[in-house]
N, C-alpha and C positions, 0 to 999 in steps of 0.2 A: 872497380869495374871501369874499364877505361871503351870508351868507339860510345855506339847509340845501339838500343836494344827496341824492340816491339814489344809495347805491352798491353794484354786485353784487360779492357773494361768491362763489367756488367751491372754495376750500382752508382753511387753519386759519382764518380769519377766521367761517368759518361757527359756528365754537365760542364761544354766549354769553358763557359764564365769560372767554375770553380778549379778548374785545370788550372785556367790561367791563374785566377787568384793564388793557389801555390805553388806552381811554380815562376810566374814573370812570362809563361812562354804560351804559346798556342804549338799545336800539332798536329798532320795531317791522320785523317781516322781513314778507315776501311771498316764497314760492317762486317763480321765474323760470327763464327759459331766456335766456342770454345768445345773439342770434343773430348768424350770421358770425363765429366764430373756434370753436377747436379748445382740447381741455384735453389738456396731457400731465401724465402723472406717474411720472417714472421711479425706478426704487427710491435711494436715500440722494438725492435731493434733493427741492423743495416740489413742491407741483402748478402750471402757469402755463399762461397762456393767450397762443396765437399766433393772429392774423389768418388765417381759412381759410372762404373763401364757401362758403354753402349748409349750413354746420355748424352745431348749437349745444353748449350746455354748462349741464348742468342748474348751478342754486344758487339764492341765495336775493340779495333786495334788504334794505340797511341804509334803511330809509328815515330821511329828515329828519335827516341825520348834519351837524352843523356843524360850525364852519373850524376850531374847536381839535381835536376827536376826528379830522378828517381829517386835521390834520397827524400827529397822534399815528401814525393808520391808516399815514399817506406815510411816517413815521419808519422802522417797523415791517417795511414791502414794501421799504425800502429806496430809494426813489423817487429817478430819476436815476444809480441805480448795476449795480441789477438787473431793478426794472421802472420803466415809464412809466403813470402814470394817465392814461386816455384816453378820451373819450366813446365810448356804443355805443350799441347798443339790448338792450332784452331784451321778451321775450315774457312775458306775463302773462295772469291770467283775465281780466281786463280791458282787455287791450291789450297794445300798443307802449308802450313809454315810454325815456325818454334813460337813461341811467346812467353813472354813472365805473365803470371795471375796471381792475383791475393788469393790465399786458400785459409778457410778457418784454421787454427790450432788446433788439435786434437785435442776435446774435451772441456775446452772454450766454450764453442757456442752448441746448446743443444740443440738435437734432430729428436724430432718426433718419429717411433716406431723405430726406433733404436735400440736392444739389447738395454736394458736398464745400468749391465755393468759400462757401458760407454758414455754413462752423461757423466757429468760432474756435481 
């Protein structure tokens, strides 16, 4: 991936200090509303975000984050194991805009009041 991308926050990532700790870098934030998906957070695991229309999920956007600190970010969430980074939208004072977000793996982490065939 090559330029700088925007990417929302909604769990530990929101914690400056820990940005910088993996990436080397600080970034300027915009608070956002991620829209279309749902935030759980059930006790002893992280908080993650599932696909769910007509929902959003307050946090905040890393903007202009480039390819080295997102890999870092990908490292970090785990990408391909536990979550998927995926384009959205989120809502701002200024708009819509695209964004990357962590999204649970399907069947990774359980949802309570979910179809028994969808857990793991």
């Amino acid at each position: 991936m090559s330029g700088s991308v925007a990417l929302f926050v909604y769990g530990t990532l929101r914690d400056p200090a820990l940005v910088q700790e993996l990436t080397g870098k600080s970034f300027l934030t915009e608070e956002a509303w991620l829209l279309d998906y749902r935030r759980y957070a059930w006790r002893h695991t992280y908080p993650f975000v599932r696909p769910s229309p007509g929902s959003r999920v307050r946090g905040k956007i890393l903007k202009d984050v480039d390819a080295r600190s997102l890999a870092a970010l990908d490292r970090y969430e785990c990408v391909g194991t536990l979550y998927d980074r995926v384009l959205a939208q989120a809502e701002t004072r200024s708009g819509i805009v695209q964004v990357f977000v962590y999204v649970a793996r399907p069947g990774i982490l359980p949802v309570r009041n979910e179809p028994a065939s969808n857990r793991s």
